[in-house]
KOLTOR-560135 format. One record per residue (C-alpha): z, x, y. Coordinates in steps of 0.05 Angstrom, whole numbers, plus 32768, in hexadecimal, padded with zeros to 4 digits. Layout:
N
ZXY;...
This chain:
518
82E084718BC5;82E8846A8B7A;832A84828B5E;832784B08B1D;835984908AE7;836C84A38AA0;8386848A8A62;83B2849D8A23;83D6847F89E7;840184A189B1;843284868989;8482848B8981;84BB84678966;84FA84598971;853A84378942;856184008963;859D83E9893E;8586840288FC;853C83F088FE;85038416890F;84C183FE8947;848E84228953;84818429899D;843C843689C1;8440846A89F9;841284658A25;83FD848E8A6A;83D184808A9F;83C384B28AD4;839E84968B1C;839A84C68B57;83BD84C08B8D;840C84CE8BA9;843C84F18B6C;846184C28B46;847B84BE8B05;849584788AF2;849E84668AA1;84A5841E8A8F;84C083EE8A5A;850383E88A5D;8515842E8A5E;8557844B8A5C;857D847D8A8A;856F84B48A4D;851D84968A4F;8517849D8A90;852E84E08A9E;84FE84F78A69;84D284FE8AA7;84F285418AC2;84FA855A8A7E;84B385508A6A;849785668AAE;84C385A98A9B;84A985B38A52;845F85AB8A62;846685E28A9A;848B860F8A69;845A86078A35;841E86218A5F;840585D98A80;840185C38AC3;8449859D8AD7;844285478AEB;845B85628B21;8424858F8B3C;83F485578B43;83F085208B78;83E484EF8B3D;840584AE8B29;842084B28AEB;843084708AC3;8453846E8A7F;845184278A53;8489842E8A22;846B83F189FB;848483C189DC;84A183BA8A23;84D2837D8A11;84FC83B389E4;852E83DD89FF;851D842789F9;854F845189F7;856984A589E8;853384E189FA;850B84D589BC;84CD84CE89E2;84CE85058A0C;849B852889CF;846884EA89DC;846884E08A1B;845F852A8A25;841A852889F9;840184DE8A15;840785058A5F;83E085398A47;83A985158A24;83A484E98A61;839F85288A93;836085438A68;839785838A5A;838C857E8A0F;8363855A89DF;836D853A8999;837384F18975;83B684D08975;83A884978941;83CD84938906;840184C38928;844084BE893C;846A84EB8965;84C084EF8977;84E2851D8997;8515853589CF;84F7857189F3;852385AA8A17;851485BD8A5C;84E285FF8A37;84BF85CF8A01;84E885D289C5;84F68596899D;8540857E8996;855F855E894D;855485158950;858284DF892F;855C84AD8901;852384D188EA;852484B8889F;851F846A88C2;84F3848088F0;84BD84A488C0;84CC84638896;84B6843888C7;8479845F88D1;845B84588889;8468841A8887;843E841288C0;8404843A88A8;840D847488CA;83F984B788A7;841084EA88D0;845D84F488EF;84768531891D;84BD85378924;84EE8563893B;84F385A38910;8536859488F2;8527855788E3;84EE855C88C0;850C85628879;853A851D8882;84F085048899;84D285258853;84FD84F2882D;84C784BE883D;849084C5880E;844A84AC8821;844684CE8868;843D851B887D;847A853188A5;8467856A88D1;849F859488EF;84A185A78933;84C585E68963;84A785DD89A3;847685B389D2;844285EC89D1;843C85F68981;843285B0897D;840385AF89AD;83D585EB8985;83DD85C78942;83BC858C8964;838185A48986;837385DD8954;837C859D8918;8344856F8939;8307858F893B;830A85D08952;83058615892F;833F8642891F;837F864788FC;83B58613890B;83F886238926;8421864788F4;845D862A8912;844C85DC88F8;844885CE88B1;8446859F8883;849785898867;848A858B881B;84AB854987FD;84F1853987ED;851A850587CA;855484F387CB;858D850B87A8;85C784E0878F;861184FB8778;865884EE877C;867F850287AD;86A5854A87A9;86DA854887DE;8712857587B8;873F853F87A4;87468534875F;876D84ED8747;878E8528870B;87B2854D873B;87D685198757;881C8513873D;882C84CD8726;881684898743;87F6847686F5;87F784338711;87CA84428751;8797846B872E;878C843786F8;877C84008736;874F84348759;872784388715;871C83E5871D;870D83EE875C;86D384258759;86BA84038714;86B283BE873E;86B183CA8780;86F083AC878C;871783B087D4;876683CD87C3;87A283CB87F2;87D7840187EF;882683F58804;885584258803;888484568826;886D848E884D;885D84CF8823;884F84B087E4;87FD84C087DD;87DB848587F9;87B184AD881E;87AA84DE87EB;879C84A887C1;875F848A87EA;874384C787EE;874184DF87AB;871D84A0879B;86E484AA87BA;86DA84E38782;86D184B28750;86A7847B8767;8660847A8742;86248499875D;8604846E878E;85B4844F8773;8577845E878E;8574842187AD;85BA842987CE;85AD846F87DD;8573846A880A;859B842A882F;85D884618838;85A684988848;8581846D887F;85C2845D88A4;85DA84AB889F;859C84BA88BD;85AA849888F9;85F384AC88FB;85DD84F488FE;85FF84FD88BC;85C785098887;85C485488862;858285748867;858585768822;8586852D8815;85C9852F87E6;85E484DF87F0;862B84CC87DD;8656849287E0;86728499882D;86B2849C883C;86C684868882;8710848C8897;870C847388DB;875384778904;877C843D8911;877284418961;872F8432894B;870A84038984;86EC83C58967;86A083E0897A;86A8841B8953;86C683FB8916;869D83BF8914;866483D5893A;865083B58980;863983D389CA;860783BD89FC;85D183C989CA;85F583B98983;85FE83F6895B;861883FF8917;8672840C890D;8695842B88D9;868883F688AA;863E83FF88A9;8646844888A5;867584428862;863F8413884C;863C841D87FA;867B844C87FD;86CB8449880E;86E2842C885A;872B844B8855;875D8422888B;879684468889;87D8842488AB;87A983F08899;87DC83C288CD;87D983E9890C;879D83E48918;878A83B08944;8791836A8937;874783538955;87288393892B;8749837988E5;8735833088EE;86EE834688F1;86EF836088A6;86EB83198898;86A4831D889B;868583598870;86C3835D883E;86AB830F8829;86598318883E;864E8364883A;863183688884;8649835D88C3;861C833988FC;862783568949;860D832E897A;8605834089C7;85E4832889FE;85AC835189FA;85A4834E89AC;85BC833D8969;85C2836A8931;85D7836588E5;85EA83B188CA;860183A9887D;864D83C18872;865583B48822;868C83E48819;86D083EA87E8;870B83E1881D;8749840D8813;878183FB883A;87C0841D8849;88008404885D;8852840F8867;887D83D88849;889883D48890;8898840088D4;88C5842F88BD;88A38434887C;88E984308855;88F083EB883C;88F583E887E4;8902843087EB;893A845A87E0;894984608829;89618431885A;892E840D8883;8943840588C8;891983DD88DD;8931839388FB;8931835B88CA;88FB833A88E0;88D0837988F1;88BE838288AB;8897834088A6;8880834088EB;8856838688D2;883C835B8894;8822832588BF;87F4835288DF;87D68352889F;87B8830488A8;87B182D68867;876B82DA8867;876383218865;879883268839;876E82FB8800;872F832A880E;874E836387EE;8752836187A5;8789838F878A;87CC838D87AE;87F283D18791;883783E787A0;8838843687A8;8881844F8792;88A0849487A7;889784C58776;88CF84EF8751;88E4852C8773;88E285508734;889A85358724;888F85518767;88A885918763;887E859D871D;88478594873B;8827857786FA;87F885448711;87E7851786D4;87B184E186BD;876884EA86B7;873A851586EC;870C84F68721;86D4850A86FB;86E284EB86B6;86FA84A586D4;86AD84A986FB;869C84A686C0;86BB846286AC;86B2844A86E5;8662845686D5;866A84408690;868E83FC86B2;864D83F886E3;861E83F686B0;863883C9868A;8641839686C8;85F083A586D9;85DE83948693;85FC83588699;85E4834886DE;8596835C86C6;85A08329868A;85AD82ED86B5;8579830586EA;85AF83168725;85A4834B875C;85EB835D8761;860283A6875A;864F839F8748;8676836E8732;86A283668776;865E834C8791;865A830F8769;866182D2878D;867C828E876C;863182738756;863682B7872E;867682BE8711;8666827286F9;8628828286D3;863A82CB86BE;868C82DA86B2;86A182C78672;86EB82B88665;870982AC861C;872982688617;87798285861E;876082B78657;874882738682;8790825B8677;87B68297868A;8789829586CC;8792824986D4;87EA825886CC;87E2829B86F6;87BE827F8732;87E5823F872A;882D8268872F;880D82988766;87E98264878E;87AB8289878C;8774827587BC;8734825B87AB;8718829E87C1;874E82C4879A;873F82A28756;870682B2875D;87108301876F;874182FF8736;870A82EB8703;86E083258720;87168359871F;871B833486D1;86D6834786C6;86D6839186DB;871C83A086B1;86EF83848677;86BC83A98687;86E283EF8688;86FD83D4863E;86B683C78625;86CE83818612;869D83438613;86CA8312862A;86FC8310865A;874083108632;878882FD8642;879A83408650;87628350868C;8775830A86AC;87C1831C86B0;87AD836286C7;878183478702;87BC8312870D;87EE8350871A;87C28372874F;87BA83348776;87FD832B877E;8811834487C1;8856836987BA;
């Protein structure tokens, strides 16, 4: 007795870490006693796809898996990568059906993602800009996603992004599409294009409101015209917070470039705007903050806060509570601008090239160099410092104290200095002056805080009194190698914001006061 026996392939994809693989979904059906088994390292979410598929096929006018004595196989292949999340509840759906004879049409050149409710309708995805990414790249023409996502997907150019509500309009559009006669389903059509869109970030903060702090606001401009990390200490109440936030207002527009790398990992944070506006993040994480979720980590390595304020501001405040383990590991992407997770099960490298803005008290109380009288034990105040460990310490390049302001400046109200929008503005004008200089002498480098030493050797150009007031400074500081060297880029940017050529006396002993740490 001969045993009847079918066969299907369509194609999915899933992101791990923050790439993309296609994966080949494939069904075989052989008669016999019901079963439903998927393999290749599915998850819990994978494999409970089977109730939910077996669900939406019977609610969208099919015969249920489950009505059949059949063996049903599913090959999630590659099989030696973890799948994981109901993203291929959509595919295996339609590889069932093509195996079961229920519908007809040609996969190739397809490719299909989706989570599918218990009556066939498609659920928002996360990671559909990486995904439809992925599939150009690989040649693929066609890609059917999730309704909502379809115009994150529609920021890919080169492949048609279909739209999708539900198993059954799908299901029309297909067989209708290949071959046979009649309208399609209105419900599918094709996304029209999109681009990106790039702008600063509105967040209602404006550095002119803000009463005071002169001193602050002029480091925040070096620091968003370079890309500069900046430390904050001072007494509770005195707009450090206020401070960090109204910064992110006037950091440049992110590049093209930069904005699709920001826009890829939004996209798989959930986080990307249908209307594809990008913006320098701004991640203010809390300082109970696990390690995993700051740095990034888990069974399978995902991406922390510091790949999700990739290009934009990572704001620590009480930068020294948090925990020690968690501030150590800044060592890595505040000197390499990515941070490498490794597990057992895999190894990932997300980027995290991000301005740092830390926040701290002078001590636990907060009180010490104020008015008031710090209460603290004598030794508690440098105890809280140490938390704050040399090396990290020389990563950040501007060291500012925050004073209390006047009551009477308070009261007023007045804020004073420039608005957010006109020191963007600079702090463009600074940028493009830094990527001239970068495109002359052939360098891939974005900002001047990303120079390493090879380039501030062949690029940075000091007058011959500017080299000596650095040579006296770091001399009477004890500057690290490291910090001369992040003192001659801060140099470079406060040039840069002048318009000047050369580095003069003047930037040097600017950059020498900020690295001071008071």
């Amino acid at each position: 007795m001969t045993t009847a026996r079918h066969f299907s392939r369509v194609y999915s994809a899933q992101v791990h870490g923050l790439r993309a693989h296609i994966v080949r979904v494939e069904a075989d059906l052989t008669n016999g006693l019901h079963s439903f088994s998927i393999v290749g390292l599915p998850d819990k979410a994978v494999e409970e796809s089977r109730d939910r598929v077996s669900s939406a096929i019977k609610n969208s006018n099919f015969k249920s898996p489950k009505s059949h004595n059949r063996k049903v196989v599913v090959s999630l292949a590659p099989a030696d990568i973890r799948k994981e999340g109901p993203l291929f509840d959509l595919p295996i759906a339609l590889a069932y059906l093509l195996a079961s004879g229920d519908i007809s049409f040609s996969p190739e050149k397809k490719v299909f993602f989706g989570e599918l409710g218990l009556d066939g309708t498609l659920m928002p995805a996360r990671g559909a800009l990486i995904l439809a990414a992925k599939a150009r790249k690989e040649g693929f023409n066609d890609i059917f996603v999730p309704k909502e996502n379809a115009a994150e997907a529609a920021l890919v150019s080169g492949i048609n992004v279909y739209g999708v509500e539900t198993l059954a309009d799908l299901i029309e559009y297909l067989t209708l599409k290949d071959g046979q006669d009649g309208p399609h389903s209105k419900n599918i059509k094709q996304e029209p294009r999109r681009s990106l869109k790039t702008q600063g970030v509105k967040n209602g903060f404006d550095m002119a409101d803000i009463v005071g702090q002169e001193a602050a606001k002029r480091a925040l401009l070096i620091a968003a015209a370079g890309g500069h990390n900046i430390a904050f200490i001072g007494p509770p109440g005195t707009g450090k917070t206020l401070l960090a936030r109204a910064f992110s207002g006037i950091l440049p527009p992110l590049s093209p470039i930069h904005a699709l790398e920001v826009a890829g990992i939004q996209s798989i944070a959930g986080a990307l705007e249908k209307e594809g506006i990008i913006s320098p993040p701004f991640r203010a994480p809390h300082h109970t903050s696990s390690y995993a979720s700051l740095i990034g980590g888990g069974t399978t390595p995902r991406p922390g806060e510091v790949t999700l304020a990739h290009r934009g501001v990572l704001f620590l405040d009480e930068f020294p509570e948090f925990d020690r383990r968690v501030i150590e590991a800044l060592r890595q992407p505040l000197e390499d601008g990515f941070v490498s997770v490794s597990r057992a099960k895999a190894t990932e490298r997300f980027p995290a090239r991000f301005i740092l803005v830390a926040a701290m008290n002078p001590c636990p109380c907060g009180n010490a160099g104020s008015n008031k009288e710090c209460v603290c034990a004598p030794y508690a105040a440098i105890q809280y410092r140490r938390k704050i460990s040399g090396p990290i310490a020389d990563r950040i390049d501007l060291w500012v104290r925050i004073p209390r302001v006047e009551h009477r400046d308070l009261i007023s109200g007045k804020g004073t200095g420039d608005r957010s929008e006109d020191l963007r503005a600079r702090a463009v004008s600074a940028r493009n002056i830094a990527r001239q200089r970068f495109l002359k002498y052939g360098k891939n480098i974005a900002q001047n805080g990303e120079m390493n030493a090879k380039d501030i050797r062949e690029i940075i150009t000091f007058s011959s009194s500017a080299l000596r007031v650095l040579e006296r400074g770091a001399e009477k500081l004890d500057i690290s190698s490291r910090g001369i060297h992040r003192v001659m880029k801060i140099s470079q940017t406060i040039a840069d914001l002048e318009g000047a050529e050369k580095i003069a006396d003047r930037h040097v002993m600017e950059a020498l006061a900020y690295r001071e740490r008071k």
